[in-house]
N, C-alpha and C positions, 0 to 999 in steps of 0.2 A: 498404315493399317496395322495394327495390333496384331502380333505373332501370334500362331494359336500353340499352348500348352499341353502337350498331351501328356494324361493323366492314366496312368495304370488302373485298371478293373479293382475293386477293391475284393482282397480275397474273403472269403467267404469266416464269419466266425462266429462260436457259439454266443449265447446271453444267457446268463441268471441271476436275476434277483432273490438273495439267499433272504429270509425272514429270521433268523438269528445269528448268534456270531458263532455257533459251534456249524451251523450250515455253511458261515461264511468260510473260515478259519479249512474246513476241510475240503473246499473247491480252491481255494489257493494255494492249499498246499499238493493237489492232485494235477493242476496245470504249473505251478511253479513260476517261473519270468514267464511263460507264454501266458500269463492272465493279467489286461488290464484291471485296473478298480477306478469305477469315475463313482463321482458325489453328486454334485452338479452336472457337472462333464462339462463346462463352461469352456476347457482346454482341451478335454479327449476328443470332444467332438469335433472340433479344428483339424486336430492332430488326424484325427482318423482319416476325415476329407481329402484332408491334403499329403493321404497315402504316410506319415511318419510316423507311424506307428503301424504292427499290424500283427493285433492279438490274436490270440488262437479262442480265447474268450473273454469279454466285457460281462466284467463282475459289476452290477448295479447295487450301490447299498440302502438306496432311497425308503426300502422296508425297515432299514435298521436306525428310521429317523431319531424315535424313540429311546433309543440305547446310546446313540451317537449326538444327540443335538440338545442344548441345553444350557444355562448360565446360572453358575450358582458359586456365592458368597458361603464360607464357612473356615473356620479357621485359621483367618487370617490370608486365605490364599482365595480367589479370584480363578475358578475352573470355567474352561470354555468347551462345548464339546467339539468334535471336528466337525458332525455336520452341519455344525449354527450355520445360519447365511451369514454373510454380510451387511445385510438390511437391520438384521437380528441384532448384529453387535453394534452395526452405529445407533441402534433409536434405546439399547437398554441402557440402565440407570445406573447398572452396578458400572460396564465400562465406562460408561461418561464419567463415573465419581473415582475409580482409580483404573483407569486406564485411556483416559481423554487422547493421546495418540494414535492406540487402535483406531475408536470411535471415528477420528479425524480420517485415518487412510483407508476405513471401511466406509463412509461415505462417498467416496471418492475412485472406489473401484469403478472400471466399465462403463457401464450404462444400468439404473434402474432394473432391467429384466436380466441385466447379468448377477446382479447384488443381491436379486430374489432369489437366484439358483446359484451361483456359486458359493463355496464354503470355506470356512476360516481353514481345515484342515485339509483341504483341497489344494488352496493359495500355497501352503505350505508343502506337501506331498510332490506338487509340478516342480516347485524347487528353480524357478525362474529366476535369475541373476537379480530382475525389477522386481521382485512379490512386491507388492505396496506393504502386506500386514508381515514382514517380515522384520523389517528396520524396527517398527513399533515393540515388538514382541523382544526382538534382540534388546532392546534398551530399556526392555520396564525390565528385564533377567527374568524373562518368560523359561519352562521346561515344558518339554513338548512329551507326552506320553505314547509309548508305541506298543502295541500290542500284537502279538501271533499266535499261534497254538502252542510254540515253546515256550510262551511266557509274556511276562509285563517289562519295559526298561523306559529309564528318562535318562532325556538329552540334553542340556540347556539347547536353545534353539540354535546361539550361534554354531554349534556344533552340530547338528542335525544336516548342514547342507555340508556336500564334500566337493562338487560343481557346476561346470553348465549345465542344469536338468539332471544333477546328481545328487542323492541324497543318503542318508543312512537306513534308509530301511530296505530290511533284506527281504528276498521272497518271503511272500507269505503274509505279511505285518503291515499292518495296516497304523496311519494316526488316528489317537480315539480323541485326546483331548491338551487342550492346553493349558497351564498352568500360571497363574502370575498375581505375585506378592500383592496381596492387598493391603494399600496404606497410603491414607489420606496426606501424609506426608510429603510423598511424590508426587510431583507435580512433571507430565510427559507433555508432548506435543508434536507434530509428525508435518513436515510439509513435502514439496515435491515440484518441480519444474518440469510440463511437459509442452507436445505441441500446440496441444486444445484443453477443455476443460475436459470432457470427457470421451469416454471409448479410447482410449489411448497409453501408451507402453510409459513410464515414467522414462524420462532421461536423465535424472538424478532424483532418488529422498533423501531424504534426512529426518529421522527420530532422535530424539533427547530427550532424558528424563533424570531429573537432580531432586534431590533434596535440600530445598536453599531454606534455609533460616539465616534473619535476621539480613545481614549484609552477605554471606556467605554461601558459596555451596555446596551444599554436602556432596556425600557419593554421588556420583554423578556418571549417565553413561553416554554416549551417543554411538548412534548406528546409521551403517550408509547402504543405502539398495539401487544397482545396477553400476555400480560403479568398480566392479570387482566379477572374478567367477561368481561367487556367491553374495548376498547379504553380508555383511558384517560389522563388528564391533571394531569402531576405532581406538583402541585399546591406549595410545597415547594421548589424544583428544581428551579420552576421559579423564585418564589419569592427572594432566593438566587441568581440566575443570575441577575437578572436586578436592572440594577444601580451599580455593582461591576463594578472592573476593571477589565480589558483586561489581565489576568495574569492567569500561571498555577495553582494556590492553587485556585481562584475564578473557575474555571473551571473543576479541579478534585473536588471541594466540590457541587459545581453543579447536576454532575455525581454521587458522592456518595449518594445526599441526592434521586436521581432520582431511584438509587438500592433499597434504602431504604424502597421508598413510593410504589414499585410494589409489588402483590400479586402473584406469577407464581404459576403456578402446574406442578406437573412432568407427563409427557405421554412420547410417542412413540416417539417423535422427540426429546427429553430435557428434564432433569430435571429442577426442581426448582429452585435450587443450581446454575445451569450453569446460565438459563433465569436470574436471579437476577444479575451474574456477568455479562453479555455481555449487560448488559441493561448500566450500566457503565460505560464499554468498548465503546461502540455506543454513548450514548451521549458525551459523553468525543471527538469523534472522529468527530462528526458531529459539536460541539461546534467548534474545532479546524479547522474545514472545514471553517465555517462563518467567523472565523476572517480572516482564508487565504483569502476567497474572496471577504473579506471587507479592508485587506489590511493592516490592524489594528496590 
């Protein structure tokens, strides 16, 4: 017989859906850390249930769809707003044409009714070890823009998480949008190994995104998600990718050095031991993807 869970009384907290952001801006700076902000609430609402979090008040921004939510192409950069869904970045045209790895791990989020409501800037805000859109974002050289009432700042992404469910944003500051170089030149691609196809926590991704001309390739970045406290940029991985040739030994030593530089832990889904090898396995196979569809 199944132990029964006793679950604490949830306490009692305020709600407001502010309708701009100087409404928003001055209720979180009046409750300070005791104000959640959900977008979706895809995670608050978990969180909440299951008593780990317990705000004094849930900031809803769903009125500031309009200020917050959006895809737009201009000057060479690729802006996303934080409230886009999910659903939003895999089906638009600017991501599929320079940023095809989003697209890929924003299809791939959840379940369908989670993709409709949660938000690229959301994914990012929970600051989960797995984001799925986090590796993608880390590897095209995404900048994450942060806003508060003291002002405007950008982070590149990998820099934005600091750990487990830790992030750079201080009281107050909310993610408005995200940033990422548009150029047909880059060719990205994002994959991931988990238990099932969908509703489920990644046990390793892996994003890359190079600029290969000809036999070679260029700048080159790859990024690894759950496989660390945070998201991150495999910084020797790439550094070995880019500017190598077009060839299997350039490619497996790539993937090697990308095992190397991840920190896994063993839990419920994985060990360490696995996580470090399929981390190899994946870029290895996502690298081989780029060049197939660069032709190269």
């Amino acid at each position: 017989m199944k132990a029964f869970q006793y679950l604490a009384p949830v306490a009692p907290f305020g709600y407001v859906a502010p309708s701009t952001l100087a409404e928003l801006f001055e209720t979180l700076d009046a409750y300070g850390p005791k104000a959640r902000v959900i977008a979706g609430g895809t995670d608050a609402m978990i969180a909440l249930k299951l008593r780990l979090i317990r705000p004094e008040v849930v900031v809803d921004l769903s009125r500031l769809r309009s200020q917050l939510a959006g895809i737009v192409v201009k000057d060479s950069s690729l802006t996303i707003g934080a409230m886009t869904t999910y659903t939003e970045a895999e089906r638009d045209q600017s991501v599929k044409r320079f940023a095809r790895a989003l697209a890929v791990a924003a299809s791939q989020v959840g379940t369908l009714q989670i993709r409709n409501l949660g938000t690229i800037g959301g994914n990012l805000a929970n600051a989960s070890p797995a984001a799925d859109c986090a590796p993608p974002l880390i590897a095209l050289s995404a900048k994450v823009h942060i806003k508060g009432s003291g002002g405007e700042r950008t982070l590149p992404v990998e820099e934005f998480f600091t750990g487990v469910k830790k992030s750079s944003l201080r009281p107050g500051e909310i993610v408005t949008s995200v940033e990422i170089p548009a150029s047909e030149r880059v060719s990205s691609f994002w994959m991931r190994s988990a238990r099932r196809n969908e509703n489920v926590i990644s046990v390793v991704s892996v994003a890359v995104a190079s600029r290969i001309q000809g036999n070679r390739f260029g700048e080159s970045r790859v990024a690894l998600g759950a496989v660390a406290p945070t998201p991150i940029l495999a910084k020797e991985s790439s550094s070995a990718l880019s500017g190598s040739t077009v060839s299997k030994e350039s490619i497996e030593k790539a993937a090697s050095l990308a095992a190397r530089e991840c920190t896994p832990i063993s839990d419920v889904r994985a060990s360490a031991q696995y996580r470090r090898h399929l981390v190899g396995v994946l870029t290895r196979r996502t690298i081989e993807e780029l060049v197939e569809a660069a032709g190269a």
